[in-house]
N, C-alpha and C positions, 0 to 999 in steps of 0.2 A: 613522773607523778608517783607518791607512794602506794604500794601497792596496797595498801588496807583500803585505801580511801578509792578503790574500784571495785566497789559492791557490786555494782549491775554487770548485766551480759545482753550485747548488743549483735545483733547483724551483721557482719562488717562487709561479706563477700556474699553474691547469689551466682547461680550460672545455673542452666538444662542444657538439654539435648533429646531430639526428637529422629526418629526413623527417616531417612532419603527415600520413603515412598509412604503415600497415602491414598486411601480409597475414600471415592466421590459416594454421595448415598445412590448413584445411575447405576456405579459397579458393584457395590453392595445389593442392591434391589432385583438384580438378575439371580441371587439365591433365595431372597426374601417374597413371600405374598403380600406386601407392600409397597405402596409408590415412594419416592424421595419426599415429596410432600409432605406425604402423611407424618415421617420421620421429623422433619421439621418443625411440622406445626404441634408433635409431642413432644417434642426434646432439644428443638434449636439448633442440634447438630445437622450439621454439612457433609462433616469428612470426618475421618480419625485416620494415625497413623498405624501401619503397621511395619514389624519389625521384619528384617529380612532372615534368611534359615539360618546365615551363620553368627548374626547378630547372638548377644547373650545380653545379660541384665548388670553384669559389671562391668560389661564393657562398656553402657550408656551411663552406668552410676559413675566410673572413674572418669570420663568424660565431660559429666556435669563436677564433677568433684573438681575437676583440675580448672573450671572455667571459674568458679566460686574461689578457690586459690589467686587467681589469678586477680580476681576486683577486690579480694582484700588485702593483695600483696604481701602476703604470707607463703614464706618456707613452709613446706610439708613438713621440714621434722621440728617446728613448733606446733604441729594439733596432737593433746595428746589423748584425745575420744575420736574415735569416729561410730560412730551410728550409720546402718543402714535398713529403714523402714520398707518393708518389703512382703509381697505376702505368692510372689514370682521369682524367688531367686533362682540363683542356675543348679543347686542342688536343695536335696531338704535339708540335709547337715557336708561338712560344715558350713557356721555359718558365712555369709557372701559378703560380710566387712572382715573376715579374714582376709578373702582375695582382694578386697579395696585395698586395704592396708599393705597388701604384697605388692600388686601394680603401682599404688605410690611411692611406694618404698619410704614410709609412713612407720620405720619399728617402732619408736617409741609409746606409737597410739594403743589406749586399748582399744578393743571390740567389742560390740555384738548386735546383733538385727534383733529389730522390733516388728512385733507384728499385729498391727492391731486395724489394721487394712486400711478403706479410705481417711481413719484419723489417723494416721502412722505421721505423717509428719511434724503434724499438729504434736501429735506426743512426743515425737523424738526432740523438737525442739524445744521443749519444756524439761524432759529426764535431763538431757544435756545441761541447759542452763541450770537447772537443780542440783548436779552433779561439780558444777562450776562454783557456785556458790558455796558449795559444801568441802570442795576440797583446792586446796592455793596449787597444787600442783597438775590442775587441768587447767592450764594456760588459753587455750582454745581446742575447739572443738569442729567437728563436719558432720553435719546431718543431710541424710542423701535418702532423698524419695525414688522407689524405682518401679517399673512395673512392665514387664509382656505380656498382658492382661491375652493378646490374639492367642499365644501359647494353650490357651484353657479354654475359649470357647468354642461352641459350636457355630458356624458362618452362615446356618440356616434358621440360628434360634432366633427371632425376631427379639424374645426377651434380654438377649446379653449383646447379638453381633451388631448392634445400632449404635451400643452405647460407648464398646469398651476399647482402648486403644492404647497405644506404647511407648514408653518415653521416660527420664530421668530427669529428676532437681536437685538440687544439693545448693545449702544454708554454710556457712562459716559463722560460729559463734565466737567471740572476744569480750578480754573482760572493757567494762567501761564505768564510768561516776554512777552514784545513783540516783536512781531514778530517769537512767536513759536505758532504752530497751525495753528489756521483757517486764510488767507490772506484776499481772498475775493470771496465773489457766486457771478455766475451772473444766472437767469432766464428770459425765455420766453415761450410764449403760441400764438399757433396757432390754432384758432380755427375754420379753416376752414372745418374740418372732424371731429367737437363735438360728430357726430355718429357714428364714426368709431368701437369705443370700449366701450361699455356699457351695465348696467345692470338695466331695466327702472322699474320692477316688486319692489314692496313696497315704490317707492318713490311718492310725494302726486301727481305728474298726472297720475300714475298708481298703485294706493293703492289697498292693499288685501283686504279691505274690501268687501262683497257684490259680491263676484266672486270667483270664482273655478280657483287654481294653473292654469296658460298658458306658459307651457317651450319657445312659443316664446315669450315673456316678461320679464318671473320671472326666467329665467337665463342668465347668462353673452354671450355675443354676440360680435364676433369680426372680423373686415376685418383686417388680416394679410398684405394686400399686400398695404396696405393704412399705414397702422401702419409702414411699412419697408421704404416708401418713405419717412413719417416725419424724422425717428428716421434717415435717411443717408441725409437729408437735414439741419436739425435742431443742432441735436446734436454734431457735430464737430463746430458748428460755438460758442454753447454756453460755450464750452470748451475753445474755444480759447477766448471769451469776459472772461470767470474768471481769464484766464491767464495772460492778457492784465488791469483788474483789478487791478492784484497783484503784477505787473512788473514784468512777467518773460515772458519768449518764450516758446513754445511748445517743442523746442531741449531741455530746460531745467531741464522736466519732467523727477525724475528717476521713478512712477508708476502711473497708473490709474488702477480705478476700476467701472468698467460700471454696471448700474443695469443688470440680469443677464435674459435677457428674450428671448436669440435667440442666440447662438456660432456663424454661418451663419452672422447674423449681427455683431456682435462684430469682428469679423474677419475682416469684409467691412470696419466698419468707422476704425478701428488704421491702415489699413492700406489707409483712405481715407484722416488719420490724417501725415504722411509719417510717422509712428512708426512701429514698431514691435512686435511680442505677447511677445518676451521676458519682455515687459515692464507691462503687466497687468496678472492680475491672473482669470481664469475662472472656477466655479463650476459647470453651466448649463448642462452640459453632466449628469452628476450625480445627482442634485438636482430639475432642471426643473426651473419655472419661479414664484417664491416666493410672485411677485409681492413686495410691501412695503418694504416686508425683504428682497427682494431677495439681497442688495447690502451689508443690515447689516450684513449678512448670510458671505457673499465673503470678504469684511472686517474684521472679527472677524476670519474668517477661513486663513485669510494671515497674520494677526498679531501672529495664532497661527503657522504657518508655518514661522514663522520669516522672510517674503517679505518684510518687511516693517520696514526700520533702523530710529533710533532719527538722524533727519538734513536732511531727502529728502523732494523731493518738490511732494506731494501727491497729485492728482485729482479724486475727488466722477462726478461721472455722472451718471443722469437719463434721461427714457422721460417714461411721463404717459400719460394715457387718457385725453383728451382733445382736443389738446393734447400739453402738458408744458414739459418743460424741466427746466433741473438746473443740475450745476457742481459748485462745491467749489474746492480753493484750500487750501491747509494744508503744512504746513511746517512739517514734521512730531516728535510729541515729548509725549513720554510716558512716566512721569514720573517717573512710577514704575518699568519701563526695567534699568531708570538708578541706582536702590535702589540696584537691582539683583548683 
């Protein structure tokens, strides 16, 4: 096919990777002054993984990386981006799609990590395809969600250790005709509750140097009830701006797939959206809130459940700390389901 006449940028490959051990909310609950119940009946969740000591965050990103390779059936030294959305890498600098890059032995790719937390994938997979479109010599691309969210928090905060858990997705981007793939994101940021959800220990106005560990700084911190109001105010509206983007109506949607940070809320906005859960897929119950990956994770786990047919109209949604949101939509088209 000639190559002018492959405007779009499509999906070709998905894969994750989650921790060989996870905790029940019975073994959780023995830190917390709450029952599993109660856990449930606010947040849906079950379990979450956690990561083990020697575990690191590129070791799960190269992992999902190489399984995404794998269903696109693409050579590594054809991507020539790799993105890694991450707000847990294994150092501050440098950045941890250098070491993806060196583990695959990936030199031709560029680099670098996005960080713009639970929409990190949502955006990396838009910059990428943006970056596609703009230049003939980004052939393909790997966008790789990652996160050891357990690394930051406290296992007695009722506020973070319920919710948050460990795990890696990674996307393969390729070019394709137009109008298969990506349509169009739209994002917004609110930054009226900056402090809602954050983790201020090692950043330069509260640097480790010269001071002794303070769990009220040097780990992550979050008002839930503040988080719940953006995410049922915001994020149906920026779904409907990428829908309105790409000309289509919200009745037009056959799937979405929300970052995966609360069942309780997910349930609120599809039906704040007038949909139904028949129309999205949720893992939360079982994996907990992945944060970065958490979408890559639910993505890769619907493609491998076959949710998701070549010709429907696909919507990614997040919202992260900030707090930003972002939704794409995708026409959906994998070119290796059509090889099968």
């Amino acid at each position: 096919m000639n190559k002018l006449s492959l405007t779009g940028v499509t999906i070709s490959g998905v894969g994750h990777y989650l921790p060989a051990h996870f905790e029940d909310n019975a073994t959780l609950c023995r830190s917390l002054d709450v029952s599993p119940e109660w856990i449930v009946e606010k947040t849906g969740i079950q379990r979450r993984y956690i990561a083990a000591p020697e575990d690191s965050a590129s070791d799960y990103a190269v992992i999902a990386a190489r399984r995404a390779l794998e269903m696109a059936r693409l050579n590594v030294n054809e991507v020539d981006l790799i993105i890694v959305c991450t707000f847990s890498g294994d150092y501050i600098f440098p950045p941890m799609s250098a070491k993806v890059q060196m583990e695959l032995k990936a030199a031709g790719a560029q680099i670098f990590d996005l960080q713009a937390n639970c929409t990190g994938f949502v955006t990396g997979l838009t910059v990428a395809s943006d970056r596609m479109k703009n230049d003939d010599d980004v052939r393909n691309a790997l966008v790789i969600g990652v996160e050891l969210c357990s690394r930051y928090i406290d296992r007695t905060d009722v506020n973070t250790a319920i919710y948050l858990s460990d795990g890696a997705g990674a996307a393969v981007l390729c070019r394709a005709v137009k109008d298969k793939g990506i349509l169009a994101s739209a994002f917004h940021t609110d930054s009226s509750n900056y402090e809602a959800v954050r983790m201020r220990g090692g950043g330069s106005s509260f640097p480790m140097h010269g001071r002794i560990f303070d769990p009220a700084i040097d780990l992550m911190e979050m008002n839930g009830i503040a988080t719940w109001k953006q995410a049922i105010t915001h994020l149906p509206k920026v779904v409907r701006k990428s829908c309105e983007k790409s000309g289509v109506e919200i009745s037009d949607i056959d799937f979405l797939i929300f970052h995966q940070a609360n069942l309780k809320l997910i349930e609120y906005i599809v039906r704040k959206m007038g949909l139904n859960m028949s129309k999205t897929y949720t893992n939360v119950q079982e994996i907990g809130n992945t944060g970065a990956a958490s979408l890559a994770i639910a993505l890769s786990e619907a493609v491998a459940n076959s949710l998701l047919k070549n010709g429907d109209l696909v919507v990614l949604a997040a919202v992260g700390a900030g707090f930003n949101f972002g939704a794409s939509v995708w026409r959906w088209h994998m070119p290796a389901k059509e090889l099968n």
